[in-house]
Structures are given as C-alpha cells and as structure tokens.
VMD Tcl script that draws the C-alpha trace (Angstrom):
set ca {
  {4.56 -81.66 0.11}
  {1.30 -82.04 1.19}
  {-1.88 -82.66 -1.52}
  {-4.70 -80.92 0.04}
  {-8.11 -82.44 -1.46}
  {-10.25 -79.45 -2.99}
  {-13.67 -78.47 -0.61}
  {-17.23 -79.51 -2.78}
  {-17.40 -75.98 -3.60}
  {-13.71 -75.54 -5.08}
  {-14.30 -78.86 -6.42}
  {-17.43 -77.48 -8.63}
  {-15.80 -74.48 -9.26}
  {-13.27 -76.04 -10.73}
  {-15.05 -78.52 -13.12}
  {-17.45 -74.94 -14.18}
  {-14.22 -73.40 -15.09}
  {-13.12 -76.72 -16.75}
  {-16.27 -76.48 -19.04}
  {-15.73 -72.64 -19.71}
  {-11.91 -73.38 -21.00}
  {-11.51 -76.79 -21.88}
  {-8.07 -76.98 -22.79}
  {-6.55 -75.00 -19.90}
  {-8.47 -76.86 -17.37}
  {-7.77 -80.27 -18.92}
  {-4.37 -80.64 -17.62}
  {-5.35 -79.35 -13.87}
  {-8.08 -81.70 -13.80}
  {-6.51 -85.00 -14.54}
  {-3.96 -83.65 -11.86}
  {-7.05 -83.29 -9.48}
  {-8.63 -86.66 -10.60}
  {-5.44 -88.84 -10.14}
  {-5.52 -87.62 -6.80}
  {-8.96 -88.75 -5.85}
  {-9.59 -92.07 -3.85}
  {-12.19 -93.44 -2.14}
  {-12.71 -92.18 2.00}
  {-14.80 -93.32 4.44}
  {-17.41 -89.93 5.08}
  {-15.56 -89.57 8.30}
  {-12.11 -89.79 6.79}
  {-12.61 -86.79 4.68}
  {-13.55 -84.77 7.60}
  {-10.58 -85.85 8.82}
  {-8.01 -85.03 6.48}
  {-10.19 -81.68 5.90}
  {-9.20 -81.15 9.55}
  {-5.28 -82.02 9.51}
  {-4.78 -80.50 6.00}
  {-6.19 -76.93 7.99}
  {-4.31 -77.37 11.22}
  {-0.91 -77.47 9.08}
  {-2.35 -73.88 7.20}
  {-3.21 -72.53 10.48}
  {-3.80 -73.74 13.74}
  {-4.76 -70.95 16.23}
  {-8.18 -70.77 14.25}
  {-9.21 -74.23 12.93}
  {-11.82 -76.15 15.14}
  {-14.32 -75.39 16.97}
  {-14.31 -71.70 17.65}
  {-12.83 -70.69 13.97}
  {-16.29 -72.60 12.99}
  {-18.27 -71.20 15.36}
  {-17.61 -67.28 14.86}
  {-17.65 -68.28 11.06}
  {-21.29 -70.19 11.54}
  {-22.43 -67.38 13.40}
  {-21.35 -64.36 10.90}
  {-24.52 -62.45 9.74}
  {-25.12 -59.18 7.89}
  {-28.66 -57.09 8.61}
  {-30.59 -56.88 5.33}
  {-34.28 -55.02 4.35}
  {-36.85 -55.54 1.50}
  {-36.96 -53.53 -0.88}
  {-39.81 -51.57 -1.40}
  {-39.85 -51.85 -5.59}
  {-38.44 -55.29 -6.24}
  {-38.25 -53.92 -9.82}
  {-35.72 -51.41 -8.70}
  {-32.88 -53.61 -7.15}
  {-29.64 -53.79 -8.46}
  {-26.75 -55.76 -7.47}
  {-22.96 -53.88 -7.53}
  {-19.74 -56.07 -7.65}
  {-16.58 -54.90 -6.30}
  {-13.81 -57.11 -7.09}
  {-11.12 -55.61 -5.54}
  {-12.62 -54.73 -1.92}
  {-14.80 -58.51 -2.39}
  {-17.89 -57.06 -1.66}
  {-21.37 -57.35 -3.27}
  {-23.77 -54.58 -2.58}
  {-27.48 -55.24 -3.36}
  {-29.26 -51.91 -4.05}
  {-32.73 -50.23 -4.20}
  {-31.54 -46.59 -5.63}
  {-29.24 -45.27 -3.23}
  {-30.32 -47.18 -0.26}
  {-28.43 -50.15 0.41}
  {-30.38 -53.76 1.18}
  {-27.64 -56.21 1.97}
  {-23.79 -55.49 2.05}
  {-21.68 -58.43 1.97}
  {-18.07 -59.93 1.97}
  {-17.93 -62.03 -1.09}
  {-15.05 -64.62 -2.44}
  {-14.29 -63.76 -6.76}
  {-12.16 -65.49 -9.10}
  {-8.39 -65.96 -8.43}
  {-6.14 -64.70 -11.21}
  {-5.79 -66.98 -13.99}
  {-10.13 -67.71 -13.72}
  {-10.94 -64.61 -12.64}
  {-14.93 -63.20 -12.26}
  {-15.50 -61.88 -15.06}
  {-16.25 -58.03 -15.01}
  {-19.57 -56.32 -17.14}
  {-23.10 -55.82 -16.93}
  {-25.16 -58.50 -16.82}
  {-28.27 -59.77 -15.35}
  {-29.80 -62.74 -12.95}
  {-31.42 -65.28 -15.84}
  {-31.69 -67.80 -13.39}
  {-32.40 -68.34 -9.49}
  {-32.46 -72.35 -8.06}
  {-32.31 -72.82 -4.51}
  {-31.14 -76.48 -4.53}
  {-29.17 -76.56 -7.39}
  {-27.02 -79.48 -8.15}
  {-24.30 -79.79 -10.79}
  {-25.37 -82.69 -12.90}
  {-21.78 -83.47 -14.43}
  {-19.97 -83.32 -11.44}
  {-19.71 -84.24 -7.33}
  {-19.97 -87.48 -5.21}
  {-19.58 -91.01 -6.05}
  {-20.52 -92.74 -2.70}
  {-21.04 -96.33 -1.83}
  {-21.73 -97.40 2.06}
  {-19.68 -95.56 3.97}
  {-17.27 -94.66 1.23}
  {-16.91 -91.62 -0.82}
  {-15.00 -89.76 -3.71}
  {-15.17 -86.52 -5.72}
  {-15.75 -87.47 -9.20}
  {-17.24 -87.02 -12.71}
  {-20.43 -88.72 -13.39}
  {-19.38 -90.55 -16.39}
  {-16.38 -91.73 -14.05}
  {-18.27 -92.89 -11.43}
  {-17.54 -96.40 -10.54}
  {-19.93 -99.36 -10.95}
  {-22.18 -99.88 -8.40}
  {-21.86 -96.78 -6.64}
  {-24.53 -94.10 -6.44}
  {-23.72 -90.52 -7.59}
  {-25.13 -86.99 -6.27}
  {-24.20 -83.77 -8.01}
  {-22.10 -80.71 -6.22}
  {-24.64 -78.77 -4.03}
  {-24.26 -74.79 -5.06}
  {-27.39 -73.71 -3.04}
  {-28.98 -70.35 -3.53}
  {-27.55 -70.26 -7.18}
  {-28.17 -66.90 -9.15}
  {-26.37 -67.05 -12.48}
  {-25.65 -63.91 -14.27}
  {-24.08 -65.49 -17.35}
  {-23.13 -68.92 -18.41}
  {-21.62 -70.95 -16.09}
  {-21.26 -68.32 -13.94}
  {-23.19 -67.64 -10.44}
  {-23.53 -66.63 -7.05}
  {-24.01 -69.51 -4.80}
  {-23.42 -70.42 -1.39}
  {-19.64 -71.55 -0.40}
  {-17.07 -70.71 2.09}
  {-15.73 -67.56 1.90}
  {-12.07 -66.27 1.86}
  {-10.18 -63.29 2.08}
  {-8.73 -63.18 -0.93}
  {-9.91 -64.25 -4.32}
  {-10.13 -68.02 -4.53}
  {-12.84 -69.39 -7.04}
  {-12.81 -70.44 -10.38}
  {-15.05 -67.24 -11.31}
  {-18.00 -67.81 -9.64}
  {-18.90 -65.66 -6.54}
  {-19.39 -67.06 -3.46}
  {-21.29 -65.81 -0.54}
  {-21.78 -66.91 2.96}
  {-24.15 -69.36 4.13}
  {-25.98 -67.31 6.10}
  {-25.77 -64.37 3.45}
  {-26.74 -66.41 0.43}
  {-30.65 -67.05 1.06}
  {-31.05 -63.15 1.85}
  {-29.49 -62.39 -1.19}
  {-31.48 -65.03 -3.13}
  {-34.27 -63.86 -1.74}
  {-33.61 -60.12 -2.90}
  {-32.82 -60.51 -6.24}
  {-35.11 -62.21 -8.83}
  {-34.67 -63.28 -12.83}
  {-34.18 -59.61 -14.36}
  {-32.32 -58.14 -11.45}
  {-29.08 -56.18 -13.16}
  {-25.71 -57.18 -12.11}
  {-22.89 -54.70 -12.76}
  {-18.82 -56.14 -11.47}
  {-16.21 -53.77 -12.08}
  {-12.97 -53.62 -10.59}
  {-14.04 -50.99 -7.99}
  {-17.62 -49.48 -6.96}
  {-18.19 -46.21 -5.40}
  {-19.77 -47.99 -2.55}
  {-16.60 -49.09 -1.79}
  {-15.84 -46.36 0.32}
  {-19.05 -45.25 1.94}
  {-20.12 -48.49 2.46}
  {-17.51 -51.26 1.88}
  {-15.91 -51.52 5.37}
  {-17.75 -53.86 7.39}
  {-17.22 -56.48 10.01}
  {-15.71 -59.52 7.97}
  {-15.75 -63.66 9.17}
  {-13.12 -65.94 9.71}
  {-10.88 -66.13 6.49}
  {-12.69 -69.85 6.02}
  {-9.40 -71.22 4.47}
  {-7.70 -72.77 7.94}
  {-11.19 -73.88 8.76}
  {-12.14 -78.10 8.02}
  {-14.76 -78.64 5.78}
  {-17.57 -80.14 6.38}
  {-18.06 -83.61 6.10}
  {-18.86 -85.71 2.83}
  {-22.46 -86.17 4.27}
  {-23.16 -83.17 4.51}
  {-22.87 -82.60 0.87}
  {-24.29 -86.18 -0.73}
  {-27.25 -85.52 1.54}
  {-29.76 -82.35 2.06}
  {-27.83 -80.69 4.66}
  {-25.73 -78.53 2.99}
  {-28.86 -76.54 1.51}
  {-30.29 -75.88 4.58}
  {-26.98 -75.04 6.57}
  {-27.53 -71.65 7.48}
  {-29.94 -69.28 9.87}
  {-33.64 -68.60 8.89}
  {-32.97 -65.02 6.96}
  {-34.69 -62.38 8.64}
  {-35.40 -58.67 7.79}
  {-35.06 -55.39 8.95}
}
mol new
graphics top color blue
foreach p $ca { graphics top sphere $p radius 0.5 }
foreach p [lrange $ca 0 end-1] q [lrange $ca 1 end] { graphics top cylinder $p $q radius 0.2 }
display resetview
C-alpha cells in the first residue's frame, strides 16, 4: 500500500483538529509524523504528482489544474455590509453569503469528514487575517530540503515557516474558513475550505460580526445550490513545497472582481 503524504492544507487541518481533541488525534499524528522525511522542494511535487496519477489519471496534470485554476464564481457588494450573513450547507457543500434575500457569492465548499466533522450552529466571524500562518505547525526547510513538521520538532539548524491558511475567517475556536483545495466530498478536519479564487471574495464580504449559521441543509439549497462545480481537486498534485514556505501561496489566485 501506498502512504500518500497529506497536502499543507490537510496537514494544518489535521494538527487544528489535533489541538481540538487531543487524545483522538494523538495516535493519528505520530502515525503522520513517523512518516515524514526530509524532500528536496522538487521531490514533493513529485510524489504529489505520482501519488495522484495512481488515484486518477485521466485528470491529473496540466489540464485537471488548469480548469481547476481557472474556476470562478460572480460575486456583488453588498449594499449594507451590516446586513450580510453567511449560510452553511453541509450536505450539498455549499456556502451562501447573503444580504437579505439576495444572494452575494454562492460557492462549492469542502466540510469536515465524519469522525471531525464541521461543526453545525450559529456563530459569528471574530476574526479575519489574510496571511495567516499557523504558528505550531508547517515547514521545516533547510537548502533545498523540506519536511512537514511541528515547530518544537523542527530539526537543528533548519528554518521553520508556519502552514499558510490565507483568507482565514474563524467563526469559533480553531475553526475557519480559509483557502485550500476543494473536494467533492467532505474531507477536512472541520474547517471549511474554499477555493482560491473564491476565498478573497468571500474575505472580502464578510467582516468581524458577520453571522454564520451551518446546518445540515439550507433552503438555498434548492433555489440556489446547483451550480457549475471544479475539478474534484483530489487526483490533482499539489503544489510544490515552495510555494507554501514562501509568499506564493497567499497570492495564488485571480484579482476578485465585482458585479
């Protein structure tokens, strides 16, 4: 059987659902950790690429990437900031951001798999951070080498850069939307993630206050819940290691734009 190395996003996922439930993440991640060894930044592109072309390999490389790069949704301001909402459905995987009746962005989203499920509620946006790194968590890199790790893991000598969850809006502790490749079926470790061309739009529609409400179902589900969806992102590589140690992953996506 094959190991497949967890993306940067499952990878901070993973240690956020660690922190929520200590003991039932313990035992997954010293599974994960014992796993982890040192790559070159172009080796991990490379396994990214061979682990997706056993998953699926009509769509991985370049066009898979490009139709998923190239996914967009039209979104509009709102006219009263004060009066957008954002709607959860975790069944369909869709978020719906909402002035009234009018809708302002509709989106595919990826929730929590069973077993770290999004958690369902009202809540509300306490905290926006466009560049948001995880301080605990993400790359140990040295030269050309580098490894998913803790920080207080981290090997001598070797410089350390926390997970990149860009566009991060968390609605309750430890919990968020952020940017990350999307799926079409639940996959995260309860955070939502939205598409990188999606998540500045959103991030730029919602603001500390906005109310959050995730239920199982929403009404908008059916009058507005069937749109055009990407590329199910799981046969696609990731990107490389560079991408995430670096700036690029915070600015990989298209200007937003308005209606």
């Amino acid at each position: 059987m094959v190991f497949k190395k967890p993306s940067a996003v499952a990878w901070s996922e993973r240690l956020l659902a660690f922190r929520r439930k200590p003991r039932q993440g313990v035992a997954r991640l010293i599974f994960h950790m014992k796993h982890l060894r040192p790559l070159t930044l172009t080796s991990l592109a490379l396994v990214a690429g061979l682990f997706a072309s056993c998953a699926n390999t009509a769509t991985k490389g370049g066009s898979g990437v490009a139709a998923y790069r190239a996914y967009d949704r039209p979104a509009k301001m709102p006219k009263n900031p004060s009066a957008v909402r954002v709607k959860v459905s975790l069944s369909k995987q869709r978020a719906y951001v909402m002035e009234g009746n009018e809708p302002l962005l509709v989106m595919p989203v990826s929730v929590g798999s069973p077993g770290t499920s999004t958690p369902a509620g009202s809540f509300t946006i306490f905290h926006k951070e466009a560049k948001k790194r995880a301080n605990t968590h993400g790359y140990a890199y040295k030269g050309n080498q580098a490894m998913k790790t803790m920080l207080a893991q981290k090997p001598a000598g070797w410089s350390f850069k926390g997970t990149p969850m860009p566009y991060w809006c968390e609605f309750k502790a430890n919990y968020g939307f952020h940017t990350g490749w999307v799926k079409h079926h639940p996959c995260t470790h309860g955070c939502i993630r939205m598409h990188e061309n999606l998540s500045p739009k959103f991030f730029k529609l919602v603001k500390v206050g906005t109310p959050v409400n995730i239920a199982y179902s929403q009404p908008e589900d059916a009058t507005l819940g069937n749109i055009p969806l990407p590329p199910d992102s799981g046969p696609l590589p990731d990107y490389d290691a560079s991408m995430y140690t670096g700036e690029g992953y915070f600015s990989q996506h298209k200007a937003p734009s308005f209606n």
